[in-house]
C-alpha positions as CSV (number, residue, x, y, z in Angstrom):
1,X,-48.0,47.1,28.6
2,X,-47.4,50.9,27.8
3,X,-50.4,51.0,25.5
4,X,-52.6,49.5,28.6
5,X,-51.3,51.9,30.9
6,X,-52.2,54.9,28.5
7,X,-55.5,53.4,27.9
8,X,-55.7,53.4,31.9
9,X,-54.9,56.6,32.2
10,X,-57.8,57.8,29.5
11,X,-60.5,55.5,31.3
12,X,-59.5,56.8,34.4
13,X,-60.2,60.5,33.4
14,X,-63.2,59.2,31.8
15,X,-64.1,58.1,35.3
16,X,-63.2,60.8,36.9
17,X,-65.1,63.2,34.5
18,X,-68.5,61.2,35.1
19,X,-67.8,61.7,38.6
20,X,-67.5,65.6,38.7
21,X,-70.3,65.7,36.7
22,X,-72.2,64.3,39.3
23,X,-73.6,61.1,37.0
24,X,-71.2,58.5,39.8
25,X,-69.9,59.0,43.2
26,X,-67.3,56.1,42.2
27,X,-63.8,57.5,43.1
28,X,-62.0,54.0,41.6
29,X,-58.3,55.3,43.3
30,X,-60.2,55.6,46.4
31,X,-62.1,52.3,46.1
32,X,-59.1,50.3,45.0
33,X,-56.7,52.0,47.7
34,X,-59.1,51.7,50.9
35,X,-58.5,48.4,50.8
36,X,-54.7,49.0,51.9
37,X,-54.8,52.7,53.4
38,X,-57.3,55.2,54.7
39,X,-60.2,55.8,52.7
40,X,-60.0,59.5,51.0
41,X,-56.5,60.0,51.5
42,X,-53.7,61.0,48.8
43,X,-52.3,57.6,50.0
44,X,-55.7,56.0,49.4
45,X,-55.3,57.5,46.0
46,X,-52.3,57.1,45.0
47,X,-52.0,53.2,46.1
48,X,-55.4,52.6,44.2
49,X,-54.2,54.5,40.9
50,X,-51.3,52.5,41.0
51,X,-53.5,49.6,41.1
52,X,-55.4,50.6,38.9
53,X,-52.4,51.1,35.8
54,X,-51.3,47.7,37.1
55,X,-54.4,46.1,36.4
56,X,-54.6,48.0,32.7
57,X,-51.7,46.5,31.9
58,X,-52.0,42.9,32.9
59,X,-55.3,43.2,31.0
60,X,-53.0,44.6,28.0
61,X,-51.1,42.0,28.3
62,X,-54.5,39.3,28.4
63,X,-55.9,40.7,25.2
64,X,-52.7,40.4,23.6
65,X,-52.2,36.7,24.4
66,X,-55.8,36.0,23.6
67,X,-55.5,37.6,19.8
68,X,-52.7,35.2,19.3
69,X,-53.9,32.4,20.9
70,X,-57.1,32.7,18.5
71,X,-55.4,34.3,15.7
72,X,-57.6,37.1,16.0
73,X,-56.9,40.5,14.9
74,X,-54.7,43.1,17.5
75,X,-57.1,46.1,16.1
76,X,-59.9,48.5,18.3
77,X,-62.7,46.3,17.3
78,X,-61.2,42.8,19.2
79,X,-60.0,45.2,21.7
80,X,-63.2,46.4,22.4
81,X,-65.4,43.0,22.4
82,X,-62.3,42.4,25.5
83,X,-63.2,45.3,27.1
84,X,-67.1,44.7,27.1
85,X,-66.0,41.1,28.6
86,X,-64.0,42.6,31.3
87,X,-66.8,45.4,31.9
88,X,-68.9,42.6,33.0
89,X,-66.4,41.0,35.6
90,X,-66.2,44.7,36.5
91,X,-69.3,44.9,37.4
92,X,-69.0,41.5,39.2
93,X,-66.0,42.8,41.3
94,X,-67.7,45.3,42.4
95,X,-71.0,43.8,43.1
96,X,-68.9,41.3,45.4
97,X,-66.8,44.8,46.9
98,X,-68.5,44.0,50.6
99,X,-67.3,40.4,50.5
100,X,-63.1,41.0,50.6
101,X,-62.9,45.1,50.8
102,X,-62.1,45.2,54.7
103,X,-62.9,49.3,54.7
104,X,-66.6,48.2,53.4
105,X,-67.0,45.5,55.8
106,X,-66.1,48.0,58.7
107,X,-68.6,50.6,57.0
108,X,-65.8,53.3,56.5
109,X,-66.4,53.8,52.5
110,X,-69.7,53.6,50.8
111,X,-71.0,50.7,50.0
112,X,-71.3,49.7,46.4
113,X,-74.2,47.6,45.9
114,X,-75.0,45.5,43.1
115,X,-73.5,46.9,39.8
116,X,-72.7,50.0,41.9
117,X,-75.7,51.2,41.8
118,X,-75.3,52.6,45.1
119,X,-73.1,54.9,43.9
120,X,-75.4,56.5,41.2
121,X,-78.0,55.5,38.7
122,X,-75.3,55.9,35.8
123,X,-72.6,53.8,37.8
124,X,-72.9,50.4,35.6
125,X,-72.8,52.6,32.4
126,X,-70.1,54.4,32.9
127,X,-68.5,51.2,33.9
128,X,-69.1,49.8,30.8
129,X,-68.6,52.8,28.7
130,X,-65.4,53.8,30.3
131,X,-64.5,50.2,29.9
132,X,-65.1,50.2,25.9
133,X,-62.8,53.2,25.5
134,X,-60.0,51.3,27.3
135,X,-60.5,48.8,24.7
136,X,-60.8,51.0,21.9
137,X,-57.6,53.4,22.8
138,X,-55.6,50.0,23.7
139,X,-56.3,48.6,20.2
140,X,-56.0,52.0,18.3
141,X,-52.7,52.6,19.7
142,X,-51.6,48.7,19.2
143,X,-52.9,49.0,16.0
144,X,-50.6,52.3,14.9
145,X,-48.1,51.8,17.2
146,X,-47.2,48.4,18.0
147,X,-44.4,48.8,20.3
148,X,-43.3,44.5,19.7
């Protein structure tokens, strides 16, 4: 759990980087919280960070129970072949955003498109990139630290 939070935490300023760079106009807090507050609000934010960590760590927790399940290794490299598989429902999710996100029903956020793509041409890869170094910071810490 801690080590999915941190590895969270780093994807999210991954994220966040790609966005002030101008390569996404993804704001994930904002995307995950307008679904439960006002769209570009620190509440917005806040509630969709939360989620966000919450997520990590319930995905921590799935790619620990899968390594023991198949007696697979708890190192960066199964921890990133799990990330690359949850990059894809990523990009699922939010291909499917204007089917259950209320705020993007009602037109109040931008709308997200397949892969994202309407929220830059470098969206779906930084999805996926920022998605492989959850994976690898998850399985690097596990693997030096592992906290069970």
């Amino acid at each position: 759990i801690v080590w999915g939070v941190v590895a969270a935490l780093v994807m999210w300023g991954f994220m966040t980087m790609g966005q002030r760079m101008g390569m996404t106009h993804m704001d994930l807090p904002n995307l995950l919280g307008s679904m439960f507050a006002e769209p570009r609000t620190s509440t917005s934010q806040g509630i969709g960070l939360g989620i966000h960590l919450t997520i990590g760590a319930l995905l921590a927790i799935s790619w620990a129970y899968t390594t023991a399940l198949f007696a697979w290794p708890a190192t960066w490299l199964s921890a990133m072949v799990w990330a690359m598989f949850v990059s894809l429902l990523a990009i699922l999710l939010i291909s499917s955003m204007m089917i259950f996100h209320p705020k993007i029903r009602a037109g109040v956020p931008e709308v997200s498109g397949p892969a994202g793509a309407d929220l830059g041409a470098t969206t779906t890869a930084i999805i996926v990139v920022a998605h492989l170094l959850y994976g690898f910071v998850l399985g690097l810490m596990y693997q030096i630290v592992p906290l069970a």
